[in-house]
N, CA, C and O of each residue as an XYZ file, in Angstrom:
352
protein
N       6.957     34.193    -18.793
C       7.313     34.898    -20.021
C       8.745     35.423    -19.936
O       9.455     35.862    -20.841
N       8.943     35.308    -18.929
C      10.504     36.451    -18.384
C      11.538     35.435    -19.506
O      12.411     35.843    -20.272
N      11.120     34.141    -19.294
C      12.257     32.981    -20.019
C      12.401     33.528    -21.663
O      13.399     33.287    -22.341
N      11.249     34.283    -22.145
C      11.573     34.600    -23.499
C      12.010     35.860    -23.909
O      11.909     36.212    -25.085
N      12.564     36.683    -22.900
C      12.766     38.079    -22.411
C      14.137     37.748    -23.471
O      14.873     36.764    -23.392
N      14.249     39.115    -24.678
C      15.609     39.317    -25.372
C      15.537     38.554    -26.482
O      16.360     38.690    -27.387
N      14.535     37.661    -26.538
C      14.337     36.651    -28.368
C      13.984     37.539    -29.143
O      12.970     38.231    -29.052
N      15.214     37.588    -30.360
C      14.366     38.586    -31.247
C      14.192     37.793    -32.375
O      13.664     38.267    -33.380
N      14.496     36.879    -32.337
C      14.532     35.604    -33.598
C      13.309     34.997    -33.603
O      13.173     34.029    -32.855
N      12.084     35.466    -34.502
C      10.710     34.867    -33.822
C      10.851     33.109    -34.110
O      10.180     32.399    -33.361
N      11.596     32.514    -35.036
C      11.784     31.019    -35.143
C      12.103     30.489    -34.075
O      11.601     29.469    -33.603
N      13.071     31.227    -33.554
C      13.560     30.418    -32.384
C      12.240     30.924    -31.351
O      12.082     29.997    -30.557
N      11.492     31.750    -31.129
C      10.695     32.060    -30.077
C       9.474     30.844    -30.180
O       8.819     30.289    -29.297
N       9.481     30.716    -31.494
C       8.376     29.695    -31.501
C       8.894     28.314    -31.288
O       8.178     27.509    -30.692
N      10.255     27.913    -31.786
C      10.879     26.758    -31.463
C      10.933     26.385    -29.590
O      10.574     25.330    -29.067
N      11.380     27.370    -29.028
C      11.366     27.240    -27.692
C       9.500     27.632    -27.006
O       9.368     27.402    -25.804
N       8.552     28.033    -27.563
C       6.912     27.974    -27.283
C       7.020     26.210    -27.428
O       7.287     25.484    -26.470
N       6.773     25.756    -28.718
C       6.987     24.599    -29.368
C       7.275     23.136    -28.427
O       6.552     22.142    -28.348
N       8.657     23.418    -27.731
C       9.407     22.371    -27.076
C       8.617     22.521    -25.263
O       8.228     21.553    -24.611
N       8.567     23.866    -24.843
C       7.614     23.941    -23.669
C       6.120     23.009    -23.836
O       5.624     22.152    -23.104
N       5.815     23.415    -24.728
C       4.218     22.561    -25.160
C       3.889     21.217    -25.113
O       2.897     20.628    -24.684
N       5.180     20.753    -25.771
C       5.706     19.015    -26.081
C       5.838     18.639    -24.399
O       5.262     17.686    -23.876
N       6.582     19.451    -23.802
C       7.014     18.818    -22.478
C       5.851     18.957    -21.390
O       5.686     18.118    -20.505
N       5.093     20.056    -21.538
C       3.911     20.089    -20.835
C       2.904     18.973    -21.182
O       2.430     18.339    -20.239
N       2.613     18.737    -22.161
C       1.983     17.615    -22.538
C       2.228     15.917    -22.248
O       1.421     15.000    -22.095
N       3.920     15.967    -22.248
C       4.551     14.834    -21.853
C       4.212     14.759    -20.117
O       3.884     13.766    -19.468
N       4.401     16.061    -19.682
C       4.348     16.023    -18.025
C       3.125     15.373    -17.330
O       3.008     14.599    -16.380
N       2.059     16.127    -18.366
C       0.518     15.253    -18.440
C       0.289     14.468    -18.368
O      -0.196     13.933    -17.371
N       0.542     13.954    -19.488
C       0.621     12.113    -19.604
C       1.227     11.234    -18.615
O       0.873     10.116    -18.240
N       2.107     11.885    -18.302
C       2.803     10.935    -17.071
C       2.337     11.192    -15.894
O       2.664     10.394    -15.016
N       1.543     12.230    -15.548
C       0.314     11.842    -14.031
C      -0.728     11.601    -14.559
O      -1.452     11.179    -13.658
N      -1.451     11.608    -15.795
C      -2.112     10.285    -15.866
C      -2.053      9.231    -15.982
O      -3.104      8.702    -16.342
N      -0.657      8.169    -15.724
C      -0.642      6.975    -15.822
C      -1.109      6.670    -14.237
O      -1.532      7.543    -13.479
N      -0.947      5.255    -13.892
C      -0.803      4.600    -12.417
C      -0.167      5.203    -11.937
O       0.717      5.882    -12.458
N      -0.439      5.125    -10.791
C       0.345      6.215     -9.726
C       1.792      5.375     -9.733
O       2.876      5.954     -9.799
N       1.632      3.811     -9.648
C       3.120      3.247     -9.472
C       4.184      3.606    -10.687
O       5.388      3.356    -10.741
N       3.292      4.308    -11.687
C       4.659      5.058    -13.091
C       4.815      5.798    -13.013
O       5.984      6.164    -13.133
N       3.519      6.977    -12.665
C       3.725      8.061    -12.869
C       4.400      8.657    -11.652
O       4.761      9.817    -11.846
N       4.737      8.047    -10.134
C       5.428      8.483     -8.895
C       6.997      8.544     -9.375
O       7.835      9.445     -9.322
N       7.030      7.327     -9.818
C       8.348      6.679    -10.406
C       9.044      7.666    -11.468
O      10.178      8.125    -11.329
N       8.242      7.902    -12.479
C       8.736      8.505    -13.969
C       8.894      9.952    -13.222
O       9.939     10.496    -13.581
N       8.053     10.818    -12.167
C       8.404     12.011    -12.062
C       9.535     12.008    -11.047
O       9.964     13.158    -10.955
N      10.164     11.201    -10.278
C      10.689     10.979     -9.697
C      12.414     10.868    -10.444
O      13.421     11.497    -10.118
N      12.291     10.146    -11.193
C      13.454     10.382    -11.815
C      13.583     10.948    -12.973
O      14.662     10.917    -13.565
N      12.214     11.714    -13.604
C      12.928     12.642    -14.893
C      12.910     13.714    -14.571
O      13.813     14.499    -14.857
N      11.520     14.130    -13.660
C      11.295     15.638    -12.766
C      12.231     16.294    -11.850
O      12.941     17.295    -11.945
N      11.936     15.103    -10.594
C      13.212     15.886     -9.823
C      14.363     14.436     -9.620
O      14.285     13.816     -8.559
N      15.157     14.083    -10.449
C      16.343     13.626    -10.991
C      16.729     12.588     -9.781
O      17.900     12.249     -9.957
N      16.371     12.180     -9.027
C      16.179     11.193     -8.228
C      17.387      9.751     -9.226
O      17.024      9.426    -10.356
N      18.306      9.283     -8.797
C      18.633      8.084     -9.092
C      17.563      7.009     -8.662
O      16.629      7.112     -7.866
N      18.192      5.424     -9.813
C      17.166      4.813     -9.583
C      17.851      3.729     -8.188
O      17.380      2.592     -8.206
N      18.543      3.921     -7.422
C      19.544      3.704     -5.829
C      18.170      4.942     -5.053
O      17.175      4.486     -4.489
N      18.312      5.798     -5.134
C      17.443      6.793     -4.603
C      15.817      6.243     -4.280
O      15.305      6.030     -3.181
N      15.229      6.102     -5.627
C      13.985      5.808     -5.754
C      13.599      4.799     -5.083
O      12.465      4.749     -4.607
N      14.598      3.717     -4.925
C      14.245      2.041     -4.520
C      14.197      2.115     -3.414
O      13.412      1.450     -2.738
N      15.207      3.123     -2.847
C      15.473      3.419     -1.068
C      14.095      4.214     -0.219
O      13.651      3.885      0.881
N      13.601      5.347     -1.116
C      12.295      5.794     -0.537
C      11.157      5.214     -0.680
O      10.150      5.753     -0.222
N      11.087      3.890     -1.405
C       9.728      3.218     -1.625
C      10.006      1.994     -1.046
O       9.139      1.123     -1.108
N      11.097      1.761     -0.475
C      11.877     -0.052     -0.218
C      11.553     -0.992     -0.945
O      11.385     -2.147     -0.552
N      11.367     -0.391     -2.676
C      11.528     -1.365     -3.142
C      13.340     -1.887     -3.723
O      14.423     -1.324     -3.569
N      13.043     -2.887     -4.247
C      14.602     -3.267     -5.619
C      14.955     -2.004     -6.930
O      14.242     -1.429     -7.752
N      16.331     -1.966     -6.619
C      16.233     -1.126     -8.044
C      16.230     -1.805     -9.207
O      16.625     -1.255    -10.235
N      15.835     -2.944     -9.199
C      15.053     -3.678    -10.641
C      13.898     -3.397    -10.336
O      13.484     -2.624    -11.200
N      13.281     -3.551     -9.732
C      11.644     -2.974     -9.393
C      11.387     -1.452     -9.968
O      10.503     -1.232    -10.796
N      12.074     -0.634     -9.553
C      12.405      0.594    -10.014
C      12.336      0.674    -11.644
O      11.577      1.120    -12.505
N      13.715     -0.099    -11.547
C      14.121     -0.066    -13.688
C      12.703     -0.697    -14.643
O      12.396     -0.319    -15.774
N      11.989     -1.742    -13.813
C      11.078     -2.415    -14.254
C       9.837     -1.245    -14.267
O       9.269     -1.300    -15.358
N       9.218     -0.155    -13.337
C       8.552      0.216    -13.496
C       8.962      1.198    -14.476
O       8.194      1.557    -15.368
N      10.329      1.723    -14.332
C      10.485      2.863    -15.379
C       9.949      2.300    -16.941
O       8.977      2.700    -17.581
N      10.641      1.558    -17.191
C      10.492      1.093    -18.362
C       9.173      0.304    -18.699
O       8.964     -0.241    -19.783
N       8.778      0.309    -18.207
C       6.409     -0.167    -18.021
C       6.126      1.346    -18.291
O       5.745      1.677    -19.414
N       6.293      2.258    -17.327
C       5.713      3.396    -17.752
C       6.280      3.982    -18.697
O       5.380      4.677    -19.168
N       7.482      4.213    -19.474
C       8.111      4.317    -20.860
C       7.408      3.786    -22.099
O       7.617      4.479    -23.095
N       6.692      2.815    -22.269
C       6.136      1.709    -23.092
C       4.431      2.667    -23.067
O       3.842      3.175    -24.021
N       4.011      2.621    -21.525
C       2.720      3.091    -21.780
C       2.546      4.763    -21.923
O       1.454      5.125    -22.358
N       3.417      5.694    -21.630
C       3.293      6.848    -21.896
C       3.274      6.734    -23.687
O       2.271      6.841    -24.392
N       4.762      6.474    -24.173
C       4.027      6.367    -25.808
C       3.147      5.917    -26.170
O       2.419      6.739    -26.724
N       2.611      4.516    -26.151
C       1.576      4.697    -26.188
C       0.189      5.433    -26.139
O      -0.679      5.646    -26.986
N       0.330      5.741    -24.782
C      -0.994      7.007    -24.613
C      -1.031      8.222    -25.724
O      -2.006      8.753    -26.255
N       0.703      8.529    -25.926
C       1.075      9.978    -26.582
C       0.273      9.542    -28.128
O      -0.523     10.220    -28.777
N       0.857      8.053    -28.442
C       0.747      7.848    -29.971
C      -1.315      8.042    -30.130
O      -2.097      8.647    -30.864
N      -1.385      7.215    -29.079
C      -3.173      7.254    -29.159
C      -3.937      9.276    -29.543
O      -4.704      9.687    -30.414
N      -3.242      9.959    -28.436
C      -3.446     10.951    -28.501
C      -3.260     12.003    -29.552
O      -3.908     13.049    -29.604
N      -2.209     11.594    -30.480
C      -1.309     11.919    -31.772
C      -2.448     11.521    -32.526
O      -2.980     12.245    -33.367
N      -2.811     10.416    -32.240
C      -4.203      9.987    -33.637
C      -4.912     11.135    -33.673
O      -4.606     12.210    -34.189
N      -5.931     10.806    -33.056
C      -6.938     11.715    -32.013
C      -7.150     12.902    -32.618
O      -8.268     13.335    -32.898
N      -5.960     13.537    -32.867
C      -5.281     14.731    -33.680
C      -5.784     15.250    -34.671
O      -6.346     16.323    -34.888
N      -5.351     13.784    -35.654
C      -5.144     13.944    -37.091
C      -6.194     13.198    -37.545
O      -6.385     13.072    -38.754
Protein backbone atom coordinates (compact mmCIF):
# COMPACT_ATOMS: atom_id res chain seq x y z
CA UNK A 1 0.00 0.00 0.00
CA UNK A 2 3.03 2.29 0.90
CA UNK A 3 3.23 2.59 -3.31
CA UNK A 4 -0.11 4.58 -3.06
CA UNK A 5 1.05 6.67 -0.06
CA UNK A 6 0.30 10.75 -1.12
CA UNK A 7 -2.50 9.93 -4.15
CA UNK A 8 -4.98 12.30 -3.63
CA UNK A 9 -6.37 12.05 -7.16
CA UNK A 10 -8.77 9.03 -6.59
CA UNK A 11 -8.69 8.50 -10.77
CA UNK A 12 -5.38 8.15 -10.80
CA UNK A 13 -5.50 5.82 -7.52
CA UNK A 14 -7.74 3.64 -9.32
CA UNK A 15 -5.84 3.94 -12.66
CA UNK A 16 -2.64 2.73 -10.93
CA UNK A 17 -5.11 -0.30 -8.64
CA UNK A 18 -6.29 -0.95 -12.37
CA UNK A 19 -2.75 -1.42 -14.19
CA UNK A 20 -1.35 -3.55 -10.91
CA UNK A 21 -4.42 -5.98 -11.53
CA UNK A 22 -3.81 -6.25 -15.43
CA UNK A 23 -0.16 -7.13 -14.62
CA UNK A 24 -0.91 -9.51 -11.84
CA UNK A 25 -3.12 -11.33 -13.98
CA UNK A 26 -0.68 -11.21 -16.95
CA UNK A 27 2.06 -12.59 -14.36
CA UNK A 28 -0.50 -15.53 -13.89
CA UNK A 29 -0.97 -16.48 -17.07
CA UNK A 30 2.48 -16.72 -17.82
CA UNK A 31 3.25 -19.51 -15.01
CA UNK A 32 0.53 -21.16 -16.25
CA UNK A 33 1.86 -21.79 -19.56
CA UNK A 34 4.72 -24.73 -20.20
CA UNK A 35 7.33 -24.38 -18.15
CA UNK A 36 9.58 -23.99 -21.52
CA UNK A 37 7.45 -20.24 -21.91
CA UNK A 38 6.69 -19.51 -18.94
CA UNK A 39 10.80 -19.97 -17.59
CA UNK A 40 11.60 -18.06 -20.72
CA UNK A 41 8.82 -15.16 -20.68
CA UNK A 42 9.69 -14.54 -16.82
CA UNK A 43 13.06 -14.55 -17.55
CA UNK A 44 13.14 -11.85 -19.82
CA UNK A 45 10.13 -9.61 -18.92
CA UNK A 46 10.45 -10.30 -14.97
CA UNK A 47 13.90 -10.20 -14.25
CA UNK A 48 15.15 -8.53 -17.70
CA UNK A 49 17.52 -11.19 -18.64
CA UNK A 50 18.71 -10.58 -22.47
CA UNK A 51 17.83 -13.05 -24.96
CA UNK A 52 22.35 -13.69 -25.24
CA UNK A 53 21.67 -14.23 -21.41
CA UNK A 54 18.78 -16.67 -21.54
CA UNK A 55 20.37 -18.96 -24.36
CA UNK A 56 23.66 -19.04 -22.24
CA UNK A 57 21.86 -20.38 -18.93
CA UNK A 58 19.76 -23.01 -20.69
CA UNK A 59 22.56 -23.78 -23.66
CA UNK A 60 20.21 -23.29 -25.82
CA UNK A 61 20.36 -20.85 -29.46
CA UNK A 62 19.19 -17.44 -29.13
CA UNK A 63 16.74 -18.33 -31.93
CA UNK A 64 15.57 -21.03 -29.69
CA UNK A 65 15.11 -18.39 -27.14
CA UNK A 66 13.35 -15.73 -29.72
CA UNK A 67 11.34 -18.83 -30.93
CA UNK A 68 10.08 -19.69 -27.53
CA UNK A 69 9.45 -16.06 -26.65
CA UNK A 70 7.33 -15.52 -29.34
CA UNK A 71 5.27 -19.26 -28.91
CA UNK A 72 4.63 -18.09 -25.52
CA UNK A 73 3.53 -14.42 -26.76
CA UNK A 74 0.90 -16.08 -29.20
CA UNK A 75 -0.31 -18.47 -26.35
CA UNK A 76 -0.51 -16.11 -23.38
CA UNK A 77 -3.08 -13.96 -25.57
CA UNK A 78 -4.67 -16.38 -26.33
CA UNK A 79 -5.27 -17.82 -22.86
CA UNK A 80 -5.92 -13.89 -21.79
CA UNK A 81 -8.52 -13.58 -24.84
CA UNK A 82 -10.19 -17.09 -23.70
CA UNK A 83 -10.29 -15.74 -20.19
CA UNK A 84 -11.68 -12.15 -21.37
CA UNK A 85 -14.66 -14.31 -22.78
CA UNK A 86 -15.26 -16.19 -19.74
CA UNK A 87 -15.93 -12.68 -18.37
CA UNK A 88 -18.43 -11.34 -20.43
Amino acid sequence: IDEYDGICDEDEFFERLNIRERLDRVMKAIEALDDIYSITMLDYYKYQMDVKQIARSYGISEKAVCSRLNRGRELLIKMLEKEETKWK
